[in-house]
C-alpha positions as CSV (number, residue, x, y, z in Angstrom):
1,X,-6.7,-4.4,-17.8
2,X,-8.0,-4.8,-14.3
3,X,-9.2,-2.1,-12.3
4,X,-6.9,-1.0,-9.6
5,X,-7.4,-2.6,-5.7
6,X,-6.3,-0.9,-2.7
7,X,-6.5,-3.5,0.2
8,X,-5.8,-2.1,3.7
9,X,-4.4,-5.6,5.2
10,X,-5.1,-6.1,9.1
11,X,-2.1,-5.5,11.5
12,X,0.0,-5.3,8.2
13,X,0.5,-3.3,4.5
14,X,-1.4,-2.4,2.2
15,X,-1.9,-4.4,-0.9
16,X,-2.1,-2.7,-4.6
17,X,-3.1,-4.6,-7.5
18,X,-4.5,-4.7,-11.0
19,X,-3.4,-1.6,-13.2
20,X,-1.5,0.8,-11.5
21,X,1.7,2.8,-11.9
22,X,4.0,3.7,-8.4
23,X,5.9,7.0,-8.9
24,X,8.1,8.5,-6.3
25,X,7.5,12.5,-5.3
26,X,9.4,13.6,-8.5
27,X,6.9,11.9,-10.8
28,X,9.5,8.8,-11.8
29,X,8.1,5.4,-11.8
30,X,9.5,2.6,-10.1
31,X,10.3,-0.3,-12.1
32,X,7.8,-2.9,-10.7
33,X,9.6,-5.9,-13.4
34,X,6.1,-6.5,-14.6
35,X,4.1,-7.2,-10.8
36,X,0.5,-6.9,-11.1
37,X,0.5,-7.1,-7.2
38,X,2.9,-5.4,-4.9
39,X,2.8,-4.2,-0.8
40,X,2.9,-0.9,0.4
41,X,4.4,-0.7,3.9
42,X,2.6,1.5,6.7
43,X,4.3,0.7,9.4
44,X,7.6,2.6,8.3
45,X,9.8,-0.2,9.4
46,X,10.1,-1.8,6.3
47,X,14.3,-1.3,5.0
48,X,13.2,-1.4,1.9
49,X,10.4,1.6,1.3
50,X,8.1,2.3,0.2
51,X,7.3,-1.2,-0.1
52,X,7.0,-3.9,2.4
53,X,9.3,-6.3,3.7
54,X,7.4,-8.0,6.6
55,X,9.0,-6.3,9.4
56,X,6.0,-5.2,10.8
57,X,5.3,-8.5,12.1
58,X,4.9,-8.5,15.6
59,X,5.1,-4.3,15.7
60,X,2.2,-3.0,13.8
61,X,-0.9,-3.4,14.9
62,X,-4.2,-2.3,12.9
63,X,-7.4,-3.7,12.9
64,X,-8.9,-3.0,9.4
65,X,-12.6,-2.7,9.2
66,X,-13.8,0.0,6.4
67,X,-16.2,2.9,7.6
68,X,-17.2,5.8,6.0
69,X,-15.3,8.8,5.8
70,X,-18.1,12.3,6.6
71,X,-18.4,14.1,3.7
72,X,-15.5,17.0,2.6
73,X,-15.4,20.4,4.0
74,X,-16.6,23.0,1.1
């Protein structure tokens, strides 16, 4: 199986694919129907959370450009 891809998508959601399991804060999986590739939405506007719907379009905006985090607090 493919490794798992988080893509942070520009003024929009974030994209997951390869192998990867989605679980809600009670530990039960959602039932994906066999997607290898689904959206997260970040903008919380999306009716149907947690993933996206496209609603965001035209209210979200997010440049994403990657940068690198300092390193954690000990």
């Amino acid at each position: 199986m493919a490794a798992t891809k988080l893509t942070v998508l520009s003024n929009g959601s974030l994209r997951v694919e390869g192998d990867f399991e989605l679980v809600d804060a009670q530990g039960q999986p959602y039932g994906l129907a066999g997607r290898e590739r689904i959206s997260i939405c970040r903008c919380g506007l999306s009716k149907n959370k947690p993933f996206c719907d496209g609603s965001h379009k035209g209210h979200f905006e997010h440049n994403a450009e990657a940068f690198d985090l300092p390193a954690p607090k000990v």
